[in-house]
C-alpha positions in Angstrom: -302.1 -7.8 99.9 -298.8 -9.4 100.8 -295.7 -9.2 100.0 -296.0 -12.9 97.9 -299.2 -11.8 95.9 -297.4 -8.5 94.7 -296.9 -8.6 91.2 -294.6 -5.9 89.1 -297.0 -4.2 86.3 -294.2 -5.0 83.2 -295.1 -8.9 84.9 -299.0 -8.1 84.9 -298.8 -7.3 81.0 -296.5 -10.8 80.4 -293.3 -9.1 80.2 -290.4 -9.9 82.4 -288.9 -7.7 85.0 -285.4 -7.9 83.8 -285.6 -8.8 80.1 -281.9 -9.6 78.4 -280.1 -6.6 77.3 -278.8 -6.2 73.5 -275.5 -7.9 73.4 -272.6 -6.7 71.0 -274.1 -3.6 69.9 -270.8 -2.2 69.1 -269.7 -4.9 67.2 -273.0 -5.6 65.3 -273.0 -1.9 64.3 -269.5 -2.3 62.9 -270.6 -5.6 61.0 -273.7 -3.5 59.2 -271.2 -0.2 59.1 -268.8 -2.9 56.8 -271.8 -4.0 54.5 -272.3 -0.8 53.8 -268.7 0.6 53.2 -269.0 -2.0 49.7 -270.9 2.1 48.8 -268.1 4.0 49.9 -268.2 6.7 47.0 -272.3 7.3 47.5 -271.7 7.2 51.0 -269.0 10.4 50.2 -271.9 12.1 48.3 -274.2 11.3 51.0 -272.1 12.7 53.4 -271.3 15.7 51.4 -274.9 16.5 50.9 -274.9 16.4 54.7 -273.1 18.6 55.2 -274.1 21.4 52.4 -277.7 21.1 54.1 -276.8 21.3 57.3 -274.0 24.9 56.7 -277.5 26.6 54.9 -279.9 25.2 57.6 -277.3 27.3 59.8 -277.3 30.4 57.2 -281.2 30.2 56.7 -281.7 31.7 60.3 -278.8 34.2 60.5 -280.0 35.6 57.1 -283.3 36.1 58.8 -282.3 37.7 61.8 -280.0 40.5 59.1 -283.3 40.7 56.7 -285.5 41.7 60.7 -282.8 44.4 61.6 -282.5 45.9 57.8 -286.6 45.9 58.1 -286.4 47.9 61.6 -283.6 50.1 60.2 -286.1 51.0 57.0 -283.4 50.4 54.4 -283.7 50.3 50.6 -286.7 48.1 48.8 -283.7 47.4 46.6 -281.7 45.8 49.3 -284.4 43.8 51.2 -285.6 42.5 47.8 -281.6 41.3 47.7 -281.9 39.8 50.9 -285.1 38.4 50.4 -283.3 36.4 47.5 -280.6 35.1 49.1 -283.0 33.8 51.8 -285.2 32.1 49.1 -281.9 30.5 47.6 -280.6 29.5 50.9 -283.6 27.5 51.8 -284.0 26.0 48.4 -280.6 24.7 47.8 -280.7 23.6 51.8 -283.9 21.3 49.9 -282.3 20.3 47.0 -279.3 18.7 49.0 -281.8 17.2 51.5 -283.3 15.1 48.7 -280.1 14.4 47.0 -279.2 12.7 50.2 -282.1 10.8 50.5 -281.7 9.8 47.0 -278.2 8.5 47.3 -279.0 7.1 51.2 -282.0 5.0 49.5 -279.5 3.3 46.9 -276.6 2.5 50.0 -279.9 0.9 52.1 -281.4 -1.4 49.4 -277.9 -2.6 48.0 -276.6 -2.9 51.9 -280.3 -4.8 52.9 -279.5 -6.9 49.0 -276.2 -8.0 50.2 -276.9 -9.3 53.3 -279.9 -11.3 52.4 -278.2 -12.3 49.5 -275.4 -13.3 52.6 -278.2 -14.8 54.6 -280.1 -16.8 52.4 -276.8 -17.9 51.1 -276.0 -19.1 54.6 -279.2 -21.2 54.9 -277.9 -23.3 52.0 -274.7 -24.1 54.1 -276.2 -25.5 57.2 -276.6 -29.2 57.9 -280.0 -30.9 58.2 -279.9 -30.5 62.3 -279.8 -26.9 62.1 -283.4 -27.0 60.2 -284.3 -29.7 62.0 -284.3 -27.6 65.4 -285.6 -24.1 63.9 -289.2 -23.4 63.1 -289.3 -22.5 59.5 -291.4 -19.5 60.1 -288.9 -17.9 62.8 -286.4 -18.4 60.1 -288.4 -16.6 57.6 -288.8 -13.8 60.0 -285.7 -12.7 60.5 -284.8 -12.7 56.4 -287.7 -10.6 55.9 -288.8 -8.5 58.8 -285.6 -8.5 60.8 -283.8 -7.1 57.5 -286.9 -4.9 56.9 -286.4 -3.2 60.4 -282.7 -2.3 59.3 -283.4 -1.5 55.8 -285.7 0.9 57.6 -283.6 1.9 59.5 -280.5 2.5 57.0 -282.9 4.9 55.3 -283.2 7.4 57.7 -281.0 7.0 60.6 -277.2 7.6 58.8 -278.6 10.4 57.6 -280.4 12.1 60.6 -277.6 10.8 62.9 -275.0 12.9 60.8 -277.4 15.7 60.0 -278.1 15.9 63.8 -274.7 15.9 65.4 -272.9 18.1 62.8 -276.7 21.1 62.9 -276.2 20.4 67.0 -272.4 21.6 66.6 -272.9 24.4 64.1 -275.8 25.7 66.1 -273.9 25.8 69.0 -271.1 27.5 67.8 -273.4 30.4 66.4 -275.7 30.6 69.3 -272.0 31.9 71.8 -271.2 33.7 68.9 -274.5 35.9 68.7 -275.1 35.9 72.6 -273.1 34.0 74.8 -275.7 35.1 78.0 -278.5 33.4 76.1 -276.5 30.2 75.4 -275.9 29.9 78.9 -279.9 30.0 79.7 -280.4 27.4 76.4 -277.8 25.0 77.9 -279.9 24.6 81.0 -282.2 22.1 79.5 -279.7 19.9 78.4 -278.8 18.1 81.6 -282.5 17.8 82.3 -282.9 16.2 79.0 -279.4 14.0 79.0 -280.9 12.6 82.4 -284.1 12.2 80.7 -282.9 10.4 77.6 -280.8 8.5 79.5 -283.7 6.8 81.6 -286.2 6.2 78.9 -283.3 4.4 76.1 -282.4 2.6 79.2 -285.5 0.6 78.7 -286.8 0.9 75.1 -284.0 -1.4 74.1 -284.4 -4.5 75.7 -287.7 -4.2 74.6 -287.7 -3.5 70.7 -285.6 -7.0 71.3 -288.3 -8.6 72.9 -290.6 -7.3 70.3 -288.8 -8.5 67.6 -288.0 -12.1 69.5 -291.7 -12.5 69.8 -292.5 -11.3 66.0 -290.4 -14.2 64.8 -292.2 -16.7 67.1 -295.1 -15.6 66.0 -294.5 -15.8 62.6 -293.5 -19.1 63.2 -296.7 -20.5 64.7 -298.6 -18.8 61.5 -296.6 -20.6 59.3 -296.5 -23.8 61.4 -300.5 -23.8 61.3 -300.9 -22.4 57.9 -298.7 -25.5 56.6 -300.8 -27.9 58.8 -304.3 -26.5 58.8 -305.5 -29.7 57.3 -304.4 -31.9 60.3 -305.4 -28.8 62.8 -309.3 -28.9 60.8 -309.4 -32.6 60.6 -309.3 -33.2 64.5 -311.1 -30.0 65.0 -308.2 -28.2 66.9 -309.1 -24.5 66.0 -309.5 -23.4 69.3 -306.6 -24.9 70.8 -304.5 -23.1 67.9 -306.3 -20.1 68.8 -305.6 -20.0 72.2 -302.0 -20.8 71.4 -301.9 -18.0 68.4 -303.7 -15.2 71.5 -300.7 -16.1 74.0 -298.3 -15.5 71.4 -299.9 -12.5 70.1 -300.3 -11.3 73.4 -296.5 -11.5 74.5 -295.7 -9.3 70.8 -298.2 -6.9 71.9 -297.1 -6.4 75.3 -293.3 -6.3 74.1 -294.6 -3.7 71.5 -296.1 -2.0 74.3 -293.2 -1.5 76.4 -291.1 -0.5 73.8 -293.3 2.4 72.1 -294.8 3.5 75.6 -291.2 4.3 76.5 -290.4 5.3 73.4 -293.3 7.8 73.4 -292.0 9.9 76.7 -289.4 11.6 74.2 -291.5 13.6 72.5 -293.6 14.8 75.5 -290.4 15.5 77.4 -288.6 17.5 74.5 -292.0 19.5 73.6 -291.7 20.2 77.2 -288.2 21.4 77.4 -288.8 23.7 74.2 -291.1 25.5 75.3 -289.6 26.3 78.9 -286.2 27.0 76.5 -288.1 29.3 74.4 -290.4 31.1 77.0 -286.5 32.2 79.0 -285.3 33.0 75.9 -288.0 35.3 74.7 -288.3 36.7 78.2 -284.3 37.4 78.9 -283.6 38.4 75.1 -286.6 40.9 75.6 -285.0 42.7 78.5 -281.7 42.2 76.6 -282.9 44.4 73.7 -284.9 47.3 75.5 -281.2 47.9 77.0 -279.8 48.1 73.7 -277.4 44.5 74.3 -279.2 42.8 71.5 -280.9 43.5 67.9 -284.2 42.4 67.6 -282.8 40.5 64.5 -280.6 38.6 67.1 -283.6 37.8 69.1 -285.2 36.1 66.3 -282.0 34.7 65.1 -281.5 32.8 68.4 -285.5 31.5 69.2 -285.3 29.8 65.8 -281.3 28.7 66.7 -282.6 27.3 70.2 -285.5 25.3 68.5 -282.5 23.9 66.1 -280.5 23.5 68.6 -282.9 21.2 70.5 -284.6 19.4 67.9 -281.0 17.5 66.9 -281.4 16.6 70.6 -285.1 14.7 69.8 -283.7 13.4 66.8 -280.8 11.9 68.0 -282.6 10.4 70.8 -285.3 8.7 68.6 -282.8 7.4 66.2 -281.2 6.2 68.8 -284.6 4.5 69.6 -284.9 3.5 65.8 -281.1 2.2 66.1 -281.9 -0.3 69.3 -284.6 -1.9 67.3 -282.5 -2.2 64.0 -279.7 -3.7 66.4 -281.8 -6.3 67.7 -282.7 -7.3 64.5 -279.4 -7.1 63.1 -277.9 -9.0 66.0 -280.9 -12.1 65.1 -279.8 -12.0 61.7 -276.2 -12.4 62.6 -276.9 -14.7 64.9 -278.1 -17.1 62.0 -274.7 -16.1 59.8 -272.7 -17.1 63.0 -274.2 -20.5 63.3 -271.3 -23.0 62.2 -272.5 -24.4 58.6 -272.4 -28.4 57.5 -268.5 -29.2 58.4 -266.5 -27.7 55.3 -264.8 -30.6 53.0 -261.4 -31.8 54.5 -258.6 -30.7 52.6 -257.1 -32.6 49.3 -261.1 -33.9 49.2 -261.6 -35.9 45.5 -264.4 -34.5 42.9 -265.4 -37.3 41.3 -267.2 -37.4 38.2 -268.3 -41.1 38.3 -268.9 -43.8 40.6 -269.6 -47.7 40.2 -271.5 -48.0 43.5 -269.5 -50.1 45.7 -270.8 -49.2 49.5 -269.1 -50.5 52.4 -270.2 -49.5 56.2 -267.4 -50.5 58.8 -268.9 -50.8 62.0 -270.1 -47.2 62.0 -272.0 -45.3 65.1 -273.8 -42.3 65.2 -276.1 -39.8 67.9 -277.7 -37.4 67.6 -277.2 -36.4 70.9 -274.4 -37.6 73.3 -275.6 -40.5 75.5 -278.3 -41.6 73.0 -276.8 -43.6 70.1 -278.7 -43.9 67.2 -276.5 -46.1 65.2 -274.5 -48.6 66.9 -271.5 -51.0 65.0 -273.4 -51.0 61.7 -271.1 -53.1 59.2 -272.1 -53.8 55.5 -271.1 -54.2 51.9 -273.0 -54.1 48.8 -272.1 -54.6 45.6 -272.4 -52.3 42.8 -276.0 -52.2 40.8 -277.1 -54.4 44.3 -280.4 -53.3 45.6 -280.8 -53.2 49.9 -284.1 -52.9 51.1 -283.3 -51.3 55.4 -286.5 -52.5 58.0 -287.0 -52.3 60.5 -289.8 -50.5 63.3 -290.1 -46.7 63.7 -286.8 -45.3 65.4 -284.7 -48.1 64.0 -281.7 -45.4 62.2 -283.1 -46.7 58.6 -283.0 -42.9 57.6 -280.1 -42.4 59.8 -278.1 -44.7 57.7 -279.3 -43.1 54.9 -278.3 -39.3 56.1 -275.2 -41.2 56.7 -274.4 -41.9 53.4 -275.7 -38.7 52.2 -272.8 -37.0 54.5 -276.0 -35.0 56.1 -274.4 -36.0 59.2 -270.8 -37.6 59.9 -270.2 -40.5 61.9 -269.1 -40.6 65.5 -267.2 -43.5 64.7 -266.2 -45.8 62.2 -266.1 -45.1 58.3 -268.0 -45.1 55.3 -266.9 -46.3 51.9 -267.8 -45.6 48.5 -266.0 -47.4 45.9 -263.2 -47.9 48.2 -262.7 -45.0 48.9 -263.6 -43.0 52.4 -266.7 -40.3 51.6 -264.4 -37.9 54.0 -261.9 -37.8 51.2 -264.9 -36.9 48.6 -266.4 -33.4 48.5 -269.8 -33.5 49.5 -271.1 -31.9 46.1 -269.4 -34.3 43.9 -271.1 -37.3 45.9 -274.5 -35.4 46.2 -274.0 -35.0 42.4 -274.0 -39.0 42.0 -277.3 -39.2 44.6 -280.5 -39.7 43.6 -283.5 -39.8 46.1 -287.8 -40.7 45.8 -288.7 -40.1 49.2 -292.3 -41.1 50.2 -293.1 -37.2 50.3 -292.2 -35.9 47.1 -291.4 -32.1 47.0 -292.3 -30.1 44.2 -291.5 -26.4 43.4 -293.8 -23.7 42.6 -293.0 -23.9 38.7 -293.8 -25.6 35.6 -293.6 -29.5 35.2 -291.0 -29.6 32.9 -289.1 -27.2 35.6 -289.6 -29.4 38.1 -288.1 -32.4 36.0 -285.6 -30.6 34.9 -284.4 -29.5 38.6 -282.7 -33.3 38.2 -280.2 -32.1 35.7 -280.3 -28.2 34.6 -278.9 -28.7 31.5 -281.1 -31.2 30.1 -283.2 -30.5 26.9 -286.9 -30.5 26.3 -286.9 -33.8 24.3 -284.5 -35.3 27.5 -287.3 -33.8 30.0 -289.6 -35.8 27.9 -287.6 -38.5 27.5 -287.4 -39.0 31.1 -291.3 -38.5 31.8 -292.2 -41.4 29.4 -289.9 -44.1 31.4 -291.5 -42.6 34.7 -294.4 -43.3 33.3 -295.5 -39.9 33.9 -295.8 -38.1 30.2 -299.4 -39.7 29.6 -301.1 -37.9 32.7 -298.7 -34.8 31.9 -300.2 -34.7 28.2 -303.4 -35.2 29.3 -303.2 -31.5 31.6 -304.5 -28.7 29.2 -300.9 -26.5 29.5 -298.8 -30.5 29.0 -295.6 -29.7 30.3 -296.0 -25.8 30.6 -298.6 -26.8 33.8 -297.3 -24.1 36.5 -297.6 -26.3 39.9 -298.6 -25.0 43.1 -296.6 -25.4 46.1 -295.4 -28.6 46.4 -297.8 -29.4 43.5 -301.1 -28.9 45.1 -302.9 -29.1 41.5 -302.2 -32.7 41.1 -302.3 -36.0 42.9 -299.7 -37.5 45.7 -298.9 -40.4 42.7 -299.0 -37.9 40.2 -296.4 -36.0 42.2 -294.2 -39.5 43.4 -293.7 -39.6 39.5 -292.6 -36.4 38.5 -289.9 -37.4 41.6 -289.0 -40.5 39.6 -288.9 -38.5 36.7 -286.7 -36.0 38.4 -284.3 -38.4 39.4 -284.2 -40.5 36.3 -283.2 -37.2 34.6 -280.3 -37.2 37.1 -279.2 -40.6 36.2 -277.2 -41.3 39.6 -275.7 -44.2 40.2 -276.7 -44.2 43.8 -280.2 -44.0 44.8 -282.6 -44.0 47.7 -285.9 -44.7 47.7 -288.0 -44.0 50.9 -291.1 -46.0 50.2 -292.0 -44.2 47.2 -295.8 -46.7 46.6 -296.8 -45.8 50.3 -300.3 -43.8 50.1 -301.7 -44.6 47.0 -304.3 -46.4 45.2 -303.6 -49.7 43.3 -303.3 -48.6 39.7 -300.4 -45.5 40.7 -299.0 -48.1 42.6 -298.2 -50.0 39.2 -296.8 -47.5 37.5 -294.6 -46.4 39.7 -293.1 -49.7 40.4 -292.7 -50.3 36.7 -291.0 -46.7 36.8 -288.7 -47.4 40.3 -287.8 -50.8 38.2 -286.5 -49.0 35.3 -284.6 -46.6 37.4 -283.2 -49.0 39.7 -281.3 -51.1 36.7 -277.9 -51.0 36.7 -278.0 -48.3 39.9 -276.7 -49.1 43.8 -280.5 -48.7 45.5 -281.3 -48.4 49.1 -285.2 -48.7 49.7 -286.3 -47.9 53.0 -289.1 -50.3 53.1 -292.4 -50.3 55.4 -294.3 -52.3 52.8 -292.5 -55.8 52.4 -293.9 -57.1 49.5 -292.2 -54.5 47.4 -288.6 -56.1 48.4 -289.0 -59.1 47.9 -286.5 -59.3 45.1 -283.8 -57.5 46.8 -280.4 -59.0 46.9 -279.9 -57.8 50.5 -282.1 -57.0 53.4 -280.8 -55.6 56.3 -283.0 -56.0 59.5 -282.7 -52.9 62.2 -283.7 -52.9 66.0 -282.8 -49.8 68.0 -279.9 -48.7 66.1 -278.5 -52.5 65.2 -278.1 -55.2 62.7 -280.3 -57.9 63.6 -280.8 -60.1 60.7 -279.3 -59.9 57.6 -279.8 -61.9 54.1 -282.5 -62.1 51.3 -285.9 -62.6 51.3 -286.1 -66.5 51.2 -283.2 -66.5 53.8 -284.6 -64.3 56.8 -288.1 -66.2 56.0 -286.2 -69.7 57.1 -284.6 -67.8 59.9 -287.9 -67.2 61.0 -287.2 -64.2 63.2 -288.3 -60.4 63.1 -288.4 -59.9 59.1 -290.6 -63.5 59.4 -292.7 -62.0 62.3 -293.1 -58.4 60.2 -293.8 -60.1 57.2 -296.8 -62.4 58.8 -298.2 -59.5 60.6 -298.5 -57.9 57.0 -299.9 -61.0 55.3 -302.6 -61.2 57.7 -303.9 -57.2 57.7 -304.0 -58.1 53.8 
């Protein structure tokens, strides 16, 4: 074979050669080591049980080598009954404190894992519309639930072992030169041999518990990705092709998994081998040692069960240290997402307003989403307040751009945007969001009752105002007419009920709200004549006395607009009212004649 057709066996199973190394595991273990300091005084008990176990995990042995020489030496019943005692003590208070240290380690986990998430999830709510635009819903889901999983895991054991393990290693130590110094010497042997040994395999197990956890989150995107669209994926019979998709990316977790537990998997083997060879020396020398009177036969036992201590700290430490890795690369993705720069804070000295009359004014305002591509170029407007503007224009125009515009989604790249006089920088986002209302043409209903869902417009409001709001929606007839009424607990994104059914709990929603802005993003599209009526006669009652911007695809329902704005590749072409544009006879007259003759 040559050179060229040579492939490395990590690149055979799909994983790379030189996969990217953890980054900032010291400072991402100091970011979890401050979450969980907010436990600082069960962290003291924790510690103190620690240490309690691991002094009587040292005086268990000892005890046992005395009780062996007192057995040899035929004293009293009397006194080996005593010694007996003690042992039995030692070892059941050396218990006791284990569990009361798991017991407080448990409650320091689950409130450390319940701040972060709560931190996370938090954080989530903070980030602009890009940020969610650019991640896969799924990927983010992973790293709030299995990423913080793998720590909580992780916090559960690990602080514990890790302390338990260096402070039994030091303790053990110190008694093994003070019982035979000669036999410490032939115990210490192994640890080089191990130290080197450690050292190779956690060289690579890390990198790859990343990996692993990289590809668990893009797999768990792709389920939830196809899960959400399984009815498109069905209706043009793409199963296999999802499949084939779903086995590549299965295939890259498993061989990640691989890695990581195949390396992880020599420490075991290694150490099992290194115990034995300790123990077989020790046994053998300590032998010779007592037929020449140096040692007790006590000591001898003593010291095989201190070398088996003393070596089993070693194991643990170097599969928490395994454990640790993996946490860390979860930890760091989580962080990662808590690092991400939210939606730009308010400026400072912003304005809460309470009200607004819903005066809108665009001077010439330009916008991209990414540099060298403007999306918005020099848009200038005004409307009036209680005006309604209807935005058309083709696919790709910047209707909804304008519209996330206004929304302070996004910020212009140049120009400004006024709402009753006044710049929207100088007005904090949540007082202007609180004056928004918005029917977009794919409603979005929570998994909760119908009157929850309506009442999501306005918390506050009452049952009879719930009610109240439903009947000018035109929505509490078909509510009634459910056996449960208003009590009807929706699927999500209301599964259980029709797409007009669901565009009028929206109106409902938002007529609860009562803002005196509003946005409707062609709220009629999709739906069969009669629905159609309704919800017209319910976007007319909500659209009196309000500022409304209707992103309109079907022209007939703007007609009575008192501006239409015409858009073409991020510009004002034509602006005016219906009548108007039709005597200009240019795009809107062109769109509007294409419409009237697919009628």
């Amino acid at each position: 074979m040559s050179q060229s057709n040579r492939s490395h066996p990590h690149q055979r199973r799909g994983i790379p050669t030189k996969p990217p190394k953890i980054e900032h595991m010291k400072r991402t273990l100091i970011r979890i080591w401050r979450y969980m300091m907010v436990e600082k005084g069960r962290i003291t008990l924790v510690l103190a049980m620690v240490l309690i176990s691991s002094i009587l995990s040292l005086l268990g042995p000892y005890l046992l080598g005395v009780t062996v020489d007192k057995i040899i030496a035929k004293v009293e019943v009397s006194t080996l009954v005593w010694m007996l005692v003690l042992l039995a003590c030692v070892y059941v208070f050396q218990y006791g404190a284990v569990l009361l240290q798991q017991f407080f380690m448990i409650g320091v986990a689950q409130n450390t894992i319940y701040t972060m998430r709560n931190d996370l999830f938090e954080h989530f709510h903070k980030m602009g519309m890009s940020f969610f635009q650019t991640k896969q819903h799924g990927e983010l889901m992973s790293r709030a639930t299995n990423d913080m999983e793998n720590i909580s895991r992780t916090l559960n054991s690990s602080v514990i072992q890790f302390s338990t393990s260096i402070l039994t290693l030091i303790g053990t130590l110190g008694m093994m030169i003070w019982l035979s110094p000669l036999l410490t010497i032939v115990t210490l042997v192994i640890v080089p041999i191990l130290f080197y040994g450690m050292k190779w395999i956690t060289s690579r197990t890390g990198v790859y518990f990343k990996e692993q956890q990289r590809h668990l989150g893009d797999m768990n995107g792709y389920i939830e990705e196809s899960l959400t669209g399984h009815h498109i994926i069905t209706l043009y019979s793409r199963e296999a092709q999802v499949m084939e998709q779903f086995k590549h990316k299965n295939e890259a977790y498993r061989n990640a998994s691989y890695w990581a537990q195949t390396y992880t998997g020599f420490i075991p083997k290694l150490l099992n081998l290194l115990n034995n060879l300790s123990f077989a020396l020790i046994v053998g020398l300590g032998g010779l040692f007592a037929l020449n009177g140096w040692i007790s036969i006590g000591v001898i036992v003593t010291f095989t069960t201190y070398s088996r201590q003393f070596t089993r700290p070693l194991n643990d430490l170097a599969n928490q240290f395994n454990v640790i890795l993996s946490a860390v690369a979860g930890a760091e993705r989580v962080f990662h997402i808590m690092d991400e720069p939210s939606e730009t804070e308010d400026e400072k000295d912003v304005e809460h307003v309470t009200a607004i009359e819903g005066k809108v004014q665009f001077r010439n305002v330009s916008f991209a989403y990414e540099k060298e591509q403007p999306t918005l170029e020099n848009i200038h407007f005004d409307v009036k307040p209680g005006e309604t503007v209807a935005l058309v224009g083709p696919t790709g125009a910047g209707k909804t751009t304008i519209i996330s515009l206004l929304s302070r989604f996004y910020t212009p790249n140049e120009g400004e945007i006024y709402v009753d006089g006044k710049s929207l920088s100088s007005i904090s986002r949540k007082s202007l969001r609180n004056n928004l209302g918005m029917v977009l043409q794919d409603s979005f209903l929570f998994e909760a009752t119908i009157r929850e869902n309506i009442r999501y417009g306005r918390l506050d409001a009452t049952d009879e105002e719930v009610m109240e709001a439903a009947k000018k929606a035109n929505a509490h007839r078909f509510i009634e007419s459910l056996p449960e009424g208003y009590e009807t607990m929706l699927q999500s994104d209301g599964q259980r009920i029709s797409h007009g059914q669901r565009q009028l709990l929206s109106i409902a929603r938002a007529m609860l709200a009562d803002p005196q802005l509003l946005i409707l993003d062609e709220a009629t599209s999709s739906i069969d004549t009669i629905t159609e009526v309704k919800i017209n006669e319910a976007l007319s009652t909500l659209m009196e006395g309000r500022t409304s911007f209707v992103i309109a695809h079907r022209l007939n329902t703007i007609q009575n607009a008192d501006q239409i704005i015409v858009l073409d590749e991020g510009k004002i072409v034509e602006k005016g009212t219906h009548g108007t544009l039709l005597r200009q006879n240019g795009m809107y007259a062109s769109f509007m004649q294409q419409q009237l003759s697919k009628a």
